[in-house]
C-alpha positions in Angstrom: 5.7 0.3 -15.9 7.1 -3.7 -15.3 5.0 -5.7 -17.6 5.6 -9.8 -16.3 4.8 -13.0 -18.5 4.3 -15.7 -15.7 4.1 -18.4 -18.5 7.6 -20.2 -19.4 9.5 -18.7 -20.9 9.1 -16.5 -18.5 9.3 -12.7 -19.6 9.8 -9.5 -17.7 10.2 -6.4 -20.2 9.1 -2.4 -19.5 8.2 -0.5 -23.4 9.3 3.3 -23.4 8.8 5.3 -25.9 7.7 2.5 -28.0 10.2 0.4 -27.6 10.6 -2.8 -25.4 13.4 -3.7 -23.0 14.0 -7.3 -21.3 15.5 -8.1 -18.3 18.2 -10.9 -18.1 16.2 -14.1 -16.3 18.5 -16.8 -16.2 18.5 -17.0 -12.8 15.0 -18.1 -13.4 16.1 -21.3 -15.6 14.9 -24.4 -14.5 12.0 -23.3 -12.2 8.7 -24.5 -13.1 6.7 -21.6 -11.7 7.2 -18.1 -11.1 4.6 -15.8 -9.7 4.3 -11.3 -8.9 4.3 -11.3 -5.5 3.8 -7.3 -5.3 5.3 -4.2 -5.3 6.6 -2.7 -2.4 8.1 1.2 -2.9 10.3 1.0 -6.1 10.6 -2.9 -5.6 8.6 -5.7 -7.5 8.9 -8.9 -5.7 8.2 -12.6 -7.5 8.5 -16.0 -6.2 9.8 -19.3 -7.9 8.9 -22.8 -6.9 11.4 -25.6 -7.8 10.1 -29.1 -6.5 9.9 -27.7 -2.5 12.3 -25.2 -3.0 11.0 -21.8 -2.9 13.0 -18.6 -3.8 12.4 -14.8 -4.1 13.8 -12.0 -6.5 13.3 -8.6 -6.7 13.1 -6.5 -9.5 13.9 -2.3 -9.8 13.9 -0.2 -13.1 16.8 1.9 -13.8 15.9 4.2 -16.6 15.1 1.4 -19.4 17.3 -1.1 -17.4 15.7 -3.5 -15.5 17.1 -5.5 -12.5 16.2 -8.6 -11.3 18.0 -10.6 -8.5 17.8 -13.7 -6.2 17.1 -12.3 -2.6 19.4 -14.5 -0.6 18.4 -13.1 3.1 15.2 -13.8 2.4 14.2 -17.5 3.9 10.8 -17.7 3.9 7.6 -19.6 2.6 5.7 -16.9 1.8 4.7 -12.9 1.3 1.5 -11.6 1.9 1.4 -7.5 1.2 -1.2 -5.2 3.0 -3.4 -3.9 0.4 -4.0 -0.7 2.2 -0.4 -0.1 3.2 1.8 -0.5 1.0 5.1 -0.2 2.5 4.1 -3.1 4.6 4.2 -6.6 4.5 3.8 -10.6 6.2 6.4 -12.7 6.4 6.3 -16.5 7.4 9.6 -18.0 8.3 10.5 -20.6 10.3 6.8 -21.2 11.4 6.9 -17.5 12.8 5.4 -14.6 11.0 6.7 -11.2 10.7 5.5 -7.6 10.0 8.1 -5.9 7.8 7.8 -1.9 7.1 10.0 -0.7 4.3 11.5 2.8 4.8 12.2 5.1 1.9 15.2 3.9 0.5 13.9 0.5 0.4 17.3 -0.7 1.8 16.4 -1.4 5.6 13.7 -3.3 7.3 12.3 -3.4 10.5 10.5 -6.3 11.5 8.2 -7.4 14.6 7.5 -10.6 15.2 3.5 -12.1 15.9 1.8 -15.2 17.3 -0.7 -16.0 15.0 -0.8 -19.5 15.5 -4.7 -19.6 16.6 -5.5 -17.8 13.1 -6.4 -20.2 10.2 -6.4 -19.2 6.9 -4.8 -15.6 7.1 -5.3 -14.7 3.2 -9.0 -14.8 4.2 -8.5 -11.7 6.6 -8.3 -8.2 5.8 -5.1 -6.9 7.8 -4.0 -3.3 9.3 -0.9 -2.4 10.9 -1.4 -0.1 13.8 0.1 1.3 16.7 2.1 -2.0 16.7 -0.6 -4.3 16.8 -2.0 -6.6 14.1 -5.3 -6.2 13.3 -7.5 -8.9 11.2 -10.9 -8.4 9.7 -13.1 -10.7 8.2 -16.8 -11.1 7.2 -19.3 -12.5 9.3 -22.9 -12.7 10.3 -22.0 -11.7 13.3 -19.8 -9.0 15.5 -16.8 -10.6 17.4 -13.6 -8.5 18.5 -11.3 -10.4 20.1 -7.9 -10.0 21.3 -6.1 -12.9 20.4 -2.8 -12.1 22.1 -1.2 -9.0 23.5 -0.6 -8.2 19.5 -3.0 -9.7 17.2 -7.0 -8.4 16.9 -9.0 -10.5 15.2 -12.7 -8.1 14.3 -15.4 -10.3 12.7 -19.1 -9.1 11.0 -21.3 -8.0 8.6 -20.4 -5.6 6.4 -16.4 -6.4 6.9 -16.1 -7.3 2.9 -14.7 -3.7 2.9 -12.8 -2.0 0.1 -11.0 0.6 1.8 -9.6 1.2 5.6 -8.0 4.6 7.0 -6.2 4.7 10.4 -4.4 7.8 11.5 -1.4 7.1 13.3 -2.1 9.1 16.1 -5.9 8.0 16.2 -7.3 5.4 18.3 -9.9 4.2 15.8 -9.9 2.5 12.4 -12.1 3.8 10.0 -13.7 0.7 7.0 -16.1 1.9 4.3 -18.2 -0.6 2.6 -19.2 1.4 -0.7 -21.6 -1.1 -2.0 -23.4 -0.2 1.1 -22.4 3.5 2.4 -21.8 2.1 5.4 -18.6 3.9 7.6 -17.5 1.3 10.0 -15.4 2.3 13.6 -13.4 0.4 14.9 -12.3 1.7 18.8 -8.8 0.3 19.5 -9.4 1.4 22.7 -12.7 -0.4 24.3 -12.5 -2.9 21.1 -16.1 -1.9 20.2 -17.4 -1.5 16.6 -19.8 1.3 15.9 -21.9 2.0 12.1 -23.2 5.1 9.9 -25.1 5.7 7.1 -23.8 7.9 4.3 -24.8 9.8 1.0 -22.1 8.6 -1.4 -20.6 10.9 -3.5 -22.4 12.2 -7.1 -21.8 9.6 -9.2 -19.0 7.8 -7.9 -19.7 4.6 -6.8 -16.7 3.3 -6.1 -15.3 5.8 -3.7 -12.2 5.2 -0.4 -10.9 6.9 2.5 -8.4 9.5 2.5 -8.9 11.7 5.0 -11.2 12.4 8.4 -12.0 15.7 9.7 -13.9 17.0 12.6 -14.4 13.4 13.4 
């Protein structure tokens, strides 16, 4: 485990076995803010902000060694990670954002470029990669599902404050659960239509997610 002090000095250590290893930040001198970005695989990502100048680093743990380094290719104003997909991420660069997936060595990218110029405020949306489209969900009083472009989907309603999405690859729906209010949300990536049911929640577990549908 990376534990991160984001207050200069700044500190990036990991304690095993009761004792407490630092990693080397100098490249970090002379930036007035650094910032966790996310993790990504076996990756930790931070950003720095020096007057305008922004840079990113990455961080891995070798055994009790940790490494932390500038990311050079990296040109960009920001990250923004999926919460619900881990391995993916938003890029903005050069006024055009990118989805990123990260395959299993964490070495290679693939990337796919989306017009999301009509879409203000993209922190404010819950996002899902799937099937190649973007997909952007947000909480409203009431249902809109609009195609905003041959690769962005922008879903608005009630209930859309959801804590956990689940979309089979090979499905053409997207299942959201709202747990405060059992309520199963569907979206059809097909027809674009959102359907809703009811559920018992599970024996005392409020707080509860999608893993897995069967039967439908």
């Amino acid at each position: 485990m990376l534990y991160f002090d984001n207050v200069k000095p700044f500190e990036l250590f990991t304690v095993t076995n009761g004792i407490r290893s630092n990693a080397d930040l100098t490249v970090l001198d002379g930036e007035s803010d650094c910032s966790f970005k996310g993790a990504i695989g076996n990756c930790a990502y931070f950003r720095s902000v020096r007057g305008k100048l922004i840079r990113f680093f990455r961080a891995t743990l070798d055994k009790e060694t940790i490494h932390f380094e500038q990311i050079n290719e990296m040109k960009t104003s920001e990250i923004s990670l999926f919460n619900n997909q881990p391995k993916y991420f938003v890029e903005l660069s050069k006024g055009a954002w990118s989805v990123y997936k990260y395959y299993e060595k964490h070495t290679e990218k693939e990337g796919k470029k989306f017009d999301i110029s009509e879409i203000n405020h993209l922190s404010k949306y819950d996002r899902q990669y799937h099937r190649g489209l973007l997909y952007l969900f947000r909480e409203h009083s009431s249902v809109s599902v609009k195609r905003v472009n041959g690769q962005v989907v922008k879903v608005e309603g009630p209930l859309m404050d959801a804590t956990s999405f689940y979309a089979p690859p090979h499905s053409d729906s997207i299942y959201i659960v709202n747990c405060d209010r059992n309520v199963l949300l569907i979206l059809n990536t097909i027809n674009l239509t959102v359907s809703q049911l009811n559920y018992d929640p599970p024996a005392d577990c409020n707080n509860h997610t999608i893993v897995g549908i069967h039967d439908g």
